[in-house]
N, C-alpha and C positions, 0 to 999 in steps of 0.2 A: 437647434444647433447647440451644442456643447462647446464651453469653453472654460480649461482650468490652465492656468499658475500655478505653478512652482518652482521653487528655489532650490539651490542648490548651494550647500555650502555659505551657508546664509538665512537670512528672515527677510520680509517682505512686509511692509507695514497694509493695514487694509486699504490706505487711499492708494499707495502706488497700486497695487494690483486690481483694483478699480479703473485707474488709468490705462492702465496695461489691460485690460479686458472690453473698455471704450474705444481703445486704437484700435484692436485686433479685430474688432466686432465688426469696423468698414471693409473689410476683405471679403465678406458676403457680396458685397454689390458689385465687384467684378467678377464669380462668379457662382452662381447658386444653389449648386450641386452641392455646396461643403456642409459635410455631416460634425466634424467636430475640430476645433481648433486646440491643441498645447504648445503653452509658451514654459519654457523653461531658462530661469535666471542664473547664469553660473556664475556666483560673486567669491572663485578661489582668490581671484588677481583683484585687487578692490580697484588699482586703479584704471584695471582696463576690464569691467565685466562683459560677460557674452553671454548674447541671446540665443537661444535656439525657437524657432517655430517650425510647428512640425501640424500639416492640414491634411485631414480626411478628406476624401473626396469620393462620391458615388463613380463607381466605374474606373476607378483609375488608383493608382499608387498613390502611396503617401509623399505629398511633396514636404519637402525639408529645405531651411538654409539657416544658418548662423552668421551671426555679425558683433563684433567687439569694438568699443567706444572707452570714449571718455568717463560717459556714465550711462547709467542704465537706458533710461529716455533716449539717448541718443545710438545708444547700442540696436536699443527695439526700431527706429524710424529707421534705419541701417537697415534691420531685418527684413522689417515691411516690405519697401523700398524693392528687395530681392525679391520677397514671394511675389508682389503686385507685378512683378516679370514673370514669375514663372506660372500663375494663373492665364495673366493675359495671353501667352505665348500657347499654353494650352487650349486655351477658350481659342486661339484662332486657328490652330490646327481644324479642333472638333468642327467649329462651322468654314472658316474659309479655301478649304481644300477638295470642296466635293466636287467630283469629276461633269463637267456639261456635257448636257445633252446633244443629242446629234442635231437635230433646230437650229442652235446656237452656232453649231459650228461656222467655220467659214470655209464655203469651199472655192476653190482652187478655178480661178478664170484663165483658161487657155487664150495664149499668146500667140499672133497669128505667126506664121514661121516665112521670113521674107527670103528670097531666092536671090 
């Protein structure tokens, strides 16, 4: 899995984007299809930067969300935060909506008809 930083409108010191590449890196564990992660730092507003993550995913669309904070760190846990929804929401479509079997069903006990 790939994952790059970048800034925008700004520089990025090595350890932050270290950091920022340790967070983002747990987003594999909720689900495991993801081909490549970018994180993008938009620091025009210093004092309210925003984050974009933007996740490849096998099969499906690029999911996307932005989140803007106080400061960076907290702009990003803002962002997470969102995707870790829109993974999870996804992963439960793919597996929790498969249609049952006819076995399973329950069928229907006729009621006796009183006169």
């Amino acid at each position: 899995m790939q994952i790059q930083v970048s800034a925008r409108h700004g520089n990025l010191d090595d350890s932050s984007r270290e950091k920022i590449e340790e967070k983002v890196e747990r987003l594999i564990r909720l689900f495991d299809r993801l081909t490549s992660i970018h994180v993008t730092v938009d620091m025009a507003h210093l004092e309210a930067p925003e984050v974009e993550i933007r996740v490849t995913a096998e099969g499906h669309e690029d999911f996307v969300c932005t989140d803007a904070g106080s400061n960076v760190y907290a702009s990003l846990d803002g962002a997470i935060h969102k995707m870790e929804g829109q993974l999870r929401k996804h992963k439960e479509k793919r597996t929790g909506h498969r249609a049952t079997s006819q076995k399973h069903l329950e069928t229907p006990v006729p009621q006796d008809e009183e006169d």
